[in-house]
C-alpha positions in Angstrom: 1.8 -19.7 -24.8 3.7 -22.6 -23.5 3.0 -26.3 -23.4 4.7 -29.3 -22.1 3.3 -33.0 -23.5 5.2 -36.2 -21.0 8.0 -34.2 -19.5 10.8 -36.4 -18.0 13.9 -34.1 -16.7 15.7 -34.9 -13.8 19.6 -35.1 -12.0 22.1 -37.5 -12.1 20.2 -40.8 -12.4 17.0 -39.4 -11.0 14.0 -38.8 -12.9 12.3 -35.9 -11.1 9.8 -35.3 -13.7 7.7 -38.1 -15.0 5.5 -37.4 -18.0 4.5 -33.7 -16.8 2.0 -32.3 -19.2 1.0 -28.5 -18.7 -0.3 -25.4 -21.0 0.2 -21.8 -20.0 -2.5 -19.9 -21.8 -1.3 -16.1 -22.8 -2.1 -13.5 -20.0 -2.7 -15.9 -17.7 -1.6 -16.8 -14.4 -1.3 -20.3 -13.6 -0.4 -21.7 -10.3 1.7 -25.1 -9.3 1.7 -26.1 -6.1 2.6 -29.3 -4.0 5.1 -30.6 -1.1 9.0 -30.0 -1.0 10.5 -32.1 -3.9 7.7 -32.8 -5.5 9.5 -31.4 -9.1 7.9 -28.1 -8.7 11.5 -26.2 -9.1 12.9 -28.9 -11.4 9.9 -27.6 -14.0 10.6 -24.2 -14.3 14.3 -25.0 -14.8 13.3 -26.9 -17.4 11.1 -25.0 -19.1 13.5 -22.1 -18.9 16.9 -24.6 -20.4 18.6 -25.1 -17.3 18.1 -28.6 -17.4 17.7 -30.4 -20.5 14.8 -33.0 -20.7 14.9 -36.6 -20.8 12.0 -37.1 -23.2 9.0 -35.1 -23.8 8.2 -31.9 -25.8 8.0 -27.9 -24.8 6.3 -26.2 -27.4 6.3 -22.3 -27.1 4.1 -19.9 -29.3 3.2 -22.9 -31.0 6.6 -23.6 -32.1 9.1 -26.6 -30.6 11.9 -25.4 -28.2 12.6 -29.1 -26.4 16.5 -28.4 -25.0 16.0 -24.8 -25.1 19.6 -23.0 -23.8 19.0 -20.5 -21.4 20.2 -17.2 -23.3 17.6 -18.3 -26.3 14.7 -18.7 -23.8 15.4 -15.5 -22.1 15.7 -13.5 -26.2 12.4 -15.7 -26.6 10.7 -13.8 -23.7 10.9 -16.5 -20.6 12.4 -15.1 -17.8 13.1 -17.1 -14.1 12.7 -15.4 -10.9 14.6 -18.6 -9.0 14.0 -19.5 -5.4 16.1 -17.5 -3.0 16.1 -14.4 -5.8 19.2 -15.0 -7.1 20.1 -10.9 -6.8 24.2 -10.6 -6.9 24.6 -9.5 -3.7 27.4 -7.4 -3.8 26.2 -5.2 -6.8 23.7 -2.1 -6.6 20.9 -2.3 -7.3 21.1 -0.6 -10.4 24.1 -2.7 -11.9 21.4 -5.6 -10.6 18.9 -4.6 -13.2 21.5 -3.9 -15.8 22.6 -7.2 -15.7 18.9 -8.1 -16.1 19.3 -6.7 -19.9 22.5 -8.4 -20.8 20.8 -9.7 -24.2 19.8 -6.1 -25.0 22.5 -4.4 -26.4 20.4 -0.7 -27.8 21.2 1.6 -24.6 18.2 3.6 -25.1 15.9 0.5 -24.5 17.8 -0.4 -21.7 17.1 3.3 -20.3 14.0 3.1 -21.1 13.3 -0.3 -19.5 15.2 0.8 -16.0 12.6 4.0 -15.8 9.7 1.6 -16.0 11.0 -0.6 -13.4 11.4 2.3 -11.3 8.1 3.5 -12.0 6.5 -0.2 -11.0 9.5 -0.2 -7.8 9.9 2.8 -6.6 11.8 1.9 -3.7 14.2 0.6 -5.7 14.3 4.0 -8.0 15.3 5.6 -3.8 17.7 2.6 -3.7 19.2 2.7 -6.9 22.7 2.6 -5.4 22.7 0.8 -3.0 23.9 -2.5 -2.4 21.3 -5.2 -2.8 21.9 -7.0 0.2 21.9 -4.5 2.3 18.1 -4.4 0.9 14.9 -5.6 3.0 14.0 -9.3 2.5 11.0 -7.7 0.3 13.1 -5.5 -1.5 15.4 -7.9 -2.6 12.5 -9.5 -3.8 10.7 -6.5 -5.4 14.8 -6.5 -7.3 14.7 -9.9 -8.6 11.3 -9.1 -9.7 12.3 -6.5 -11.4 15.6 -7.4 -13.0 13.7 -10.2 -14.8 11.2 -7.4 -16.2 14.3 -5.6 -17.3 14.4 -8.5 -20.3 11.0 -7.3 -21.4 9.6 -10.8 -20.8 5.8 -12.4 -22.4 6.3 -15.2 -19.7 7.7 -14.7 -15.7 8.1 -17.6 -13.8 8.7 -17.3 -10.3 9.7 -19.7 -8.2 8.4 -19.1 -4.5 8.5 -15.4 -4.6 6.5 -15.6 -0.9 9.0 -17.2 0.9 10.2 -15.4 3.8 8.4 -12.7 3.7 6.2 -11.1 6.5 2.3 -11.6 5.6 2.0 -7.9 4.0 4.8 -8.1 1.9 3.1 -11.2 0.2 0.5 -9.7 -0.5 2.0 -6.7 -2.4 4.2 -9.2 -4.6 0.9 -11.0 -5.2 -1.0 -7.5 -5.9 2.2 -7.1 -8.4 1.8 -10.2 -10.1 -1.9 -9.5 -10.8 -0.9 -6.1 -12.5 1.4 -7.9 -14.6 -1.3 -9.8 -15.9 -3.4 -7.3 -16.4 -0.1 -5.5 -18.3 -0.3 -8.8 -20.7 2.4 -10.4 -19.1 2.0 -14.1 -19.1 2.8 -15.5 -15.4 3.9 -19.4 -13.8 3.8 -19.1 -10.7 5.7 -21.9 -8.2 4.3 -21.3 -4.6 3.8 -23.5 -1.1 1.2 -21.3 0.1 -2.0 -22.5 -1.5 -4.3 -19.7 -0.2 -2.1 -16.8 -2.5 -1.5 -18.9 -5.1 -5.6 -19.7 -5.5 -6.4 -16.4 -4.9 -4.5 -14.6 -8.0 -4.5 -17.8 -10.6 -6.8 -18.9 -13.1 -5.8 -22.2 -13.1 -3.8 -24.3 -10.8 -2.0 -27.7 -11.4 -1.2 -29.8 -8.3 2.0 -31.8 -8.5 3.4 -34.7 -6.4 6.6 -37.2 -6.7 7.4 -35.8 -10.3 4.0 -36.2 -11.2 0.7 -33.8 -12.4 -2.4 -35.2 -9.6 -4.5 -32.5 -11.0 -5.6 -29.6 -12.2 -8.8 -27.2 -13.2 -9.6 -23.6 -12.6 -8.2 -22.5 -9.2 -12.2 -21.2 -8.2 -12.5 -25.2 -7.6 -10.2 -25.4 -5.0 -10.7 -22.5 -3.0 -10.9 -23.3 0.5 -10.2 -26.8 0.3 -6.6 -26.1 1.5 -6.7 -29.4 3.7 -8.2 -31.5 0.8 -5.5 -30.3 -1.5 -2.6 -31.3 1.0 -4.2 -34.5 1.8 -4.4 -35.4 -1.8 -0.5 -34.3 -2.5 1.2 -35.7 0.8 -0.3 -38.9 0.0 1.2 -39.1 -3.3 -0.2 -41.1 -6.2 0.5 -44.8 -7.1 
């Protein structure tokens, strides 16, 4: 689905990334985790043309798509859920999911793509005009969830989608990602709390000061919380 061979992207004259190498098989869901700046954000915005890499290769379907823009990778089928949701605040929450489809232009898709988020969210079907921030911290999620499904995407990357949110609203946005998989939707998850993120991955890559640690099948690591913080917080040299 999507690879990444000695990544180097960064800001300013920082290097945040430093030769990140991942691969997102299809219908999987693949988990990064690590400390506050470790380059965990900086990769998805990468992947996703946001921020143009340094050096290094992204390869997507097998095909090349290094320096990516952002309206290409979106028609391509990446779509970003960023940290903090990103919802326009002062829009419904329907106009929310119609900007979601900006690159479609058939009206009947669109249509059609709005009923099936409402179908997956139907709070937000009982919300529909309302304004999103007047929305529950888990609804607004549940909407920037959903306006990125609204592009019809093979690949959703989120970027903390737990943060903030009261124990049993994690877990329903972690029982949602796991029917998106199971939909065939491709998923790269960026998230701080291990436990979740092992729980519904396949495979998990550990990162720290711009740089992969490691990685394997997320099974491995279950319940070795402590080890896994110990290895990241203590960086590598």
């Amino acid at each position: 689905m999507i690879e990444t061979q000695e990544l180097v992207a960064g800001y300013g004259p920082v290097n945040v990334l430093q030769k990140v190498s991942i691969k997102v098989q299809p219908k999987e869901i693949v988990a990064v985790i690590g400390p506050n700046g470790a380059g965990k954000s900086t990769l998805l915005k990468t992947l996703v043309g946001l921020i143009e890499p340094r050096l290094g290769t992204i390869r997507y379907d097998g095909k090349p798509i290094t320096g990516i823009t952002p309206e290409k990778a979106l028609l391509l089928g990446l779509a970003l859920v960023p940290e903090g949701r990103g919802i326009l605040s002062g829009l419904t929450v329907y106009e929310n999911l119609l900007i979601g489809a900006y690159v479609e232009k058939n009206k009947k898709i669109i249509s059609e793509r709005i009923s099936d988020v409402y179908a997956r969210f139907p709070v937000l079907a009982e919300r529909s005009n309302q304004i999103a921030v007047t929305l529950s911290g888990g609804e607004q999620q549940q909407l920037a969830i959903a306006r990125a499904l609204m592009s019809a995407p093979k690949m959703l990357m989120l970027d903390e989608p737990s943060l903030g949110l009261a124990p049993n609203l994690v877990q329903k946005v972690m029982d949602l990602l796991c029917d998106l998989r199971a939909d065939g939707i491709t998923v790269l998850l960026v998230e701080q709390n291990i436990t979740q993120a092992l729980a519904i991955s396949d495979r998990v890559y550990v990162m720290s000061t711009g740089k992969i640690l490691f990685e394997g099948p997320s099974a491995k690591f279950i319940g070795k919380n402590e080890e896994l913080e110990q290895a990241y917080l203590g960086g590598v040299s």
